[in-house]
C-alpha positions as CSV (number, residue, x, y, z in Angstrom):
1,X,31.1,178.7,136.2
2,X,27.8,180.2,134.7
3,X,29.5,180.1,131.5
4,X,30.2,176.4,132.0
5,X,27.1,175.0,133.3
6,X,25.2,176.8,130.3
7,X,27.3,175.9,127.9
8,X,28.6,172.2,128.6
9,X,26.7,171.0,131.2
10,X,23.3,172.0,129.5
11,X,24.1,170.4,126.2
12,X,26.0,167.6,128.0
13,X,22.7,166.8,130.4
14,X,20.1,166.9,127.5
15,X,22.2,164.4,125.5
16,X,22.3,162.4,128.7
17,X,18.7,162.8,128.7
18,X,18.0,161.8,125.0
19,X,20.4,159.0,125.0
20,X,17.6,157.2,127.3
21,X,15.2,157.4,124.6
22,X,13.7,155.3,122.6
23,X,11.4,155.7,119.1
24,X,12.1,157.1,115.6
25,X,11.6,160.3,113.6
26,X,8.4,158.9,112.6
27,X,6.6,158.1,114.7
28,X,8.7,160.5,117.6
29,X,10.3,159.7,121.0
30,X,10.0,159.2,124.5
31,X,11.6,158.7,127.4
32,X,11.9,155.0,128.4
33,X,15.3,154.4,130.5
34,X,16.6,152.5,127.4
35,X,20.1,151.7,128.8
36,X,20.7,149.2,126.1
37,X,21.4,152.3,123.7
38,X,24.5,152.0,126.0
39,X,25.4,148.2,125.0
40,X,24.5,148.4,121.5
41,X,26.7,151.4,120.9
42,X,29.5,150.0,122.4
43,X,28.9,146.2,121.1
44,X,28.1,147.6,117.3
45,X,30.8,150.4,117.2
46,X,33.7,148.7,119.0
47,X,35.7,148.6,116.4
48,X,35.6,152.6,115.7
49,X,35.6,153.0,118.9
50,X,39.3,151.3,119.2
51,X,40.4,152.5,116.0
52,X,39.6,156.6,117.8
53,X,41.9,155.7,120.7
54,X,44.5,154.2,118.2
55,X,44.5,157.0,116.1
56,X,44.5,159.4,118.4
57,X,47.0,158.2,120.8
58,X,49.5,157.5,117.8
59,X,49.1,161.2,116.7
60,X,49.4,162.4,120.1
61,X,52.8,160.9,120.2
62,X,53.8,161.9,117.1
63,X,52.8,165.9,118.2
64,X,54.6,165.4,121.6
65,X,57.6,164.0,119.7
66,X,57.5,166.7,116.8
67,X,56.4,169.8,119.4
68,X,58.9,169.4,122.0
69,X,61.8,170.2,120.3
70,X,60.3,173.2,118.2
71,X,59.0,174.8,121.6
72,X,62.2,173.7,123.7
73,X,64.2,175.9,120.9
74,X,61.9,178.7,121.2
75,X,61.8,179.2,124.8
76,X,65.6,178.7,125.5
77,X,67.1,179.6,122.0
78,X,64.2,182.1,120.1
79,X,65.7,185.3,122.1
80,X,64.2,188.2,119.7
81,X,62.4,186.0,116.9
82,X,60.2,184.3,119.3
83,X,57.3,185.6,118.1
84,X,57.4,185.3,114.8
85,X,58.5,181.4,115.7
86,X,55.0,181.5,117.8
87,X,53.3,183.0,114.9
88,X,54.4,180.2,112.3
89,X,53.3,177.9,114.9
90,X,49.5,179.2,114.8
91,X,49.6,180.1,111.2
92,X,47.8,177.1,110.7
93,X,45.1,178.6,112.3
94,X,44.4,181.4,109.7
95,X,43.3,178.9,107.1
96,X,39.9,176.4,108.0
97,X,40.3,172.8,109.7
98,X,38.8,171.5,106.2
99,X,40.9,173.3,103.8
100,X,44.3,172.0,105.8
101,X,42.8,168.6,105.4
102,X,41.9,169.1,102.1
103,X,45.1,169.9,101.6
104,X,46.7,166.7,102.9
105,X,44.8,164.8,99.8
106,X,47.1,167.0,97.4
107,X,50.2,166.1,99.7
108,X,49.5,162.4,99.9
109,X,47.5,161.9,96.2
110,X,48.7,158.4,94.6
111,X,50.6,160.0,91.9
112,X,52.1,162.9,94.1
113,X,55.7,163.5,95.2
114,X,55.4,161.7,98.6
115,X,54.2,158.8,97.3
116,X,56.5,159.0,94.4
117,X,59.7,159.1,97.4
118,X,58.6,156.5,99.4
119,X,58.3,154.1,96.3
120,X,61.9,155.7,95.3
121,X,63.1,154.4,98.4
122,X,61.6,151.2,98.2
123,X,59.2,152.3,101.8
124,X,56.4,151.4,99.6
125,X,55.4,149.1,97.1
126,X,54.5,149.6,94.0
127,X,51.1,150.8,92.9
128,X,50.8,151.1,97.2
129,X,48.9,154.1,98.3
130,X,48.5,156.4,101.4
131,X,45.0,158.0,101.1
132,X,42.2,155.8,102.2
133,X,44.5,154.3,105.1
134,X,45.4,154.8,108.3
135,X,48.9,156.4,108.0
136,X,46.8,159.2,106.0
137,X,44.3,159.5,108.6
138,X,47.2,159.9,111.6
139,X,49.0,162.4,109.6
140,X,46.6,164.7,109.1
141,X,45.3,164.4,112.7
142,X,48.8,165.2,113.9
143,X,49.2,168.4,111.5
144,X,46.1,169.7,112.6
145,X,46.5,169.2,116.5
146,X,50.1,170.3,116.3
147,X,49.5,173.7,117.5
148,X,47.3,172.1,120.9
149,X,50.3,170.3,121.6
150,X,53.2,173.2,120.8
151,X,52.0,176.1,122.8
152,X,51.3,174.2,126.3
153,X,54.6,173.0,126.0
154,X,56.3,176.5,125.2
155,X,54.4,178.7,127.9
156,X,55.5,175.4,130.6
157,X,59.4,175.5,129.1
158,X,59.5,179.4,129.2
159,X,59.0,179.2,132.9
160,X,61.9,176.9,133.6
161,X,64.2,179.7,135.2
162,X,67.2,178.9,133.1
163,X,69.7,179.7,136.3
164,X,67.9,176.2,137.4
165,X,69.6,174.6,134.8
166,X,73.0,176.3,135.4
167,X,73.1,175.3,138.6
168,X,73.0,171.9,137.7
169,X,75.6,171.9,135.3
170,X,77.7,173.2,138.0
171,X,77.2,170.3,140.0
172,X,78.4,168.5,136.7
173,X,75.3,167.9,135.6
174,X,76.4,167.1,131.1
175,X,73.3,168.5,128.8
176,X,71.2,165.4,129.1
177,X,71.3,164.5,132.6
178,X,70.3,168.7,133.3
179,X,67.4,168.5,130.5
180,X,66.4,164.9,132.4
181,X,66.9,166.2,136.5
182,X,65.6,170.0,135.9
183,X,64.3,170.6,132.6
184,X,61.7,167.8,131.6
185,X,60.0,167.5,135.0
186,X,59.7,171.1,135.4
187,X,57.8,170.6,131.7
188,X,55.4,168.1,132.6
189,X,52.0,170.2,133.5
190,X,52.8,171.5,129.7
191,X,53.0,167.8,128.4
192,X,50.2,166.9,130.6
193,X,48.1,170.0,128.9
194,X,49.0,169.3,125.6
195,X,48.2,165.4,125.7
196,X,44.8,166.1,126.8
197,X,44.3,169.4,124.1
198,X,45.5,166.9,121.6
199,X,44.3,163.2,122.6
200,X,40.6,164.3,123.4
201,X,39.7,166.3,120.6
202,X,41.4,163.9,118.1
203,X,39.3,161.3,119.6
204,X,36.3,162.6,118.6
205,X,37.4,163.8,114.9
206,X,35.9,162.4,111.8
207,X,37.1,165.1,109.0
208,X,40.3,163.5,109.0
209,X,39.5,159.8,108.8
210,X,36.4,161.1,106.3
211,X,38.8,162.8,103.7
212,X,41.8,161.0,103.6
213,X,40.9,157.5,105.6
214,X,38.3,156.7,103.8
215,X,34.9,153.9,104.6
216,X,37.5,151.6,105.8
217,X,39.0,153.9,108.3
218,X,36.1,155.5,109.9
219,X,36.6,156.9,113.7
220,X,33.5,157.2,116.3
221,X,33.0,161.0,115.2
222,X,31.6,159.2,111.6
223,X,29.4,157.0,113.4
224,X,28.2,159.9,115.5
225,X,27.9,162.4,112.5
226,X,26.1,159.9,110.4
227,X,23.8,158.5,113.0
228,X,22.4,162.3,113.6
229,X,22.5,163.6,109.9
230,X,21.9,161.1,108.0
231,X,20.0,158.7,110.2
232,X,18.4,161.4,112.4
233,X,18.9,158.2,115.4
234,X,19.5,160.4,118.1
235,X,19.5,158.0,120.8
């Protein structure tokens, strides 16, 4: 609890505090109740603000759709190579957040292989492009958050006691109607997890929609990042 007040709810109460501001760098500030910081960010940013929640939702599905499978085979079929199938899962990890990014501009570059296949297959037009939209910008928010949304799911799956799921086959439960009685709601508090590890930091990202969405595509996190760095408006 000490860890959290000094850590979140510090930071979390001076923003609080400085969002009620009102002033410039100049010429400094001061604390004046300005609760129409409020209105103007949500009135001047709405569209980010709409464009975070659609991004981010769509790659939350996406991850949920992707993950469940992967960690559904490695709780109930991985038996000794589950954790090397847990270690490809964070491996990921061992490179930084910008480099994987980076490296979705090489994967989805106009005159790259994807692009090439999709044109091939007449998905996309030609001279039509991925980077700078938002099919770039959910992608790489997906293959980034993957891992937030994969291990919740596993550690809630490996509990399911499999005998669970035997006994309802011999009540003539078939494969689907055992995975839909016993299996998924047993899962939930791992979906549940995994939404919210994925859907609230994804909200708030801006490296993704920065390198490969482009000025057209920009989430809240760019209007945060370039209101303090560039800016310096605080409030």
């Amino acid at each position: 609890m000490l860890w959290l007040a000094i850590f979140f709810l510090v930071p979390l109460g001076y923003l609080a505090y400085q969002s009620l501001q009102s002033g410039s760098v100049d010429f400094g500030f001061a604390f004046t109740w300005a609760w129409g910081n409020y209105w103007d960010a949500i009135h001047g940013y709405r569209a980010q603000f709409v464009r975070s929640l659609e991004y981010a939702g769509i790659a939350t599905v996406i991850a949920l759709v992707v993950s469940y499978p992967v960690a559904y085979f490695i709780a109930f079929r991985g038996g000794r190579w589950k954790n090397l199938l847990l270690l490809f899962i964070v491996a990921p990890f061992f490179v930084t957040y910008l480099i994987r990014t980076l490296a979705w501009q090489t994967i989805l570059a106009d005159h790259g292989f994807v692009v090439h296949t999709l044109q091939n297959l007449h998905f996309l037009g030609s001279g039509g492009r991925l980077l700078a939209t938002g099919t770039a910008v959910v992608a790489g928010i997906s293959y980034n958050f993957l891992p937030f949304m994969a291990l919740p799911l596993y550690v809630s799956l490996e509990q399911v006691d499999p005998r669970l799921i035997e006994a309802a086959e011999d009540l003539y439960a078939n494969k689907v109607r055992a995975f839909l009685r016993v299996t998924l709601p047993l899962s939930l508090p791992g979906v549940v997890a995994g939404t919210l590890l994925t859907f609230i930091p994804a909200a708030g990202d801006f490296i993704n929609a920065q390198l490969l969405g482009g000025p057209k595509n920009h989430m809240i996190g760019n209007v945060i990042q370039s209101k303090f760095l560039a800016a310096s408006d605080y409030p």
